[in-house]
GUROZA-998278 format. One record per residue (C-alpha): residue in three letters; x, y, z. Coordinates in steps of 0.5 Angstrom, whole numbers, plus 500, padded with zeros to 3 digits. Layout:
BEGIN
ALAXYZ
...
// end
This chain:
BEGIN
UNK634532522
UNK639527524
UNK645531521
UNK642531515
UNK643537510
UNK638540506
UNK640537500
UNK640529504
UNK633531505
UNK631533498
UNK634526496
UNK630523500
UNK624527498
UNK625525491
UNK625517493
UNK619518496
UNK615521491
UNK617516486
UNK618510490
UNK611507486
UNK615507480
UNK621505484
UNK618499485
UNK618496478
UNK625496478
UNK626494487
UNK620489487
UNK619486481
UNK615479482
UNK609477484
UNK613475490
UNK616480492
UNK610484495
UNK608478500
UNK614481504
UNK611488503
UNK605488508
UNK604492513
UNK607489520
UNK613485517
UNK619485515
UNK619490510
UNK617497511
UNK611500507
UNK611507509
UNK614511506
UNK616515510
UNK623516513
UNK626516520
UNK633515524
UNK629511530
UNK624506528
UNK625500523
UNK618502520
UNK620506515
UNK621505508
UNK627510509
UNK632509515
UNK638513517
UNK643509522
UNK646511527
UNK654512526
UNK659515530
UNK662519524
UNK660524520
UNK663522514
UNK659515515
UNK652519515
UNK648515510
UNK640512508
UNK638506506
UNK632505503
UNK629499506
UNK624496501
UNK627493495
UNK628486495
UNK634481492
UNK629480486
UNK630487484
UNK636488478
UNK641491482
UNK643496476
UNK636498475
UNK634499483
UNK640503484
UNK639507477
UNK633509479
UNK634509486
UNK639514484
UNK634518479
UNK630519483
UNK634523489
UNK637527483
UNK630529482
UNK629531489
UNK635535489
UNK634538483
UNK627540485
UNK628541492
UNK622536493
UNK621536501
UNK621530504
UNK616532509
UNK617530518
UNK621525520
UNK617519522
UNK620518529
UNK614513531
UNK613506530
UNK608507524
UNK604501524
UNK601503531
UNK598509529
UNK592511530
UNK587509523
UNK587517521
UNK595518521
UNK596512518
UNK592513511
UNK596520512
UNK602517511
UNK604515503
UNK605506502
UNK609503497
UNK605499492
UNK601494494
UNK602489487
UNK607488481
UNK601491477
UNK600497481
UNK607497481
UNK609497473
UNK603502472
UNK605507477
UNK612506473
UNK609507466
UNK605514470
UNK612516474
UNK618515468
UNK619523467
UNK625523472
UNK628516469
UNK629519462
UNK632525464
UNK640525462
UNK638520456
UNK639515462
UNK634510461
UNK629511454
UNK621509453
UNK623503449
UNK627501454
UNK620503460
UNK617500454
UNK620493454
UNK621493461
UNK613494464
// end
């Protein structure tokens, strides 16, 4: 999809699969989640897409193959940099690691399907709290490699 290879994709998948916890980390106040409603700024389907700016993750156009890239459109300038690319980065390892399939491209504008596709496409976090729950579920992918500790996840939530 968009000359993206397999791999590319994987990563994606792994963003997308723990993007809830991501978001303890990219969206880590009470206000962050003003911004992360449905029809706003900022996606939040989790889905990914090179044609619309609804998706959560979006694949630019570029002139060059070697400019090939996502961005990941969900954090906010609250966020800790280093802490929402590391796990940013964790989770697109795993995704490669487990080959964690990303599903279809979403090449529509989320916010106007109809009612049934809409709940079929996954969302970010709603809150802080669901936020740091999700994180306190989802931390398996952040440990691997010593990278970050249950003290450290712990402390942070």
């Amino acid at each position: 999809y968009a000359g993206l290879s397999d791999a590319c994709l994987w990563y994606i998948g792994g963003v997308i699969k723990h993007a809830k916890a991501i978001n303890a980390f990219a969206n880590p106040s009470t206000n962050s989640y003003k911004r992360l409603v449905p029809g706003y700024e900022a996606p939040v389907k989790l889905a990914y897409s090179s044609r619309n700016r609804s998706a959560s993750i979006r694949i630019p156009w570029v002139s060059s193959p070697k400019a090939k890239r996502i961005e990941t459109r969900f954090p906010d300038p609250m966020g800790n940099p280093y802490l929402t690319f590391t796990a940013l980065l964790l989770a697109g390892l795993d995704g490669l690691e487990n080959r964690i399939d990303p599903g279809p491209a979403m090449d529509k504008n989320l916010y106007d399907l109809p009612a049934a596709e809409q709940k079929s496409v996954p969302e970010v976090c709603g809150s802080l709290r669901e936020a740091l729950e999700n994180l306190d579920k989802d931390r398996a992918f952040l440990k691997k490699g010593g990278v970050m500790d249950d003290d450290f996840i712990d402390s942070y939530i």
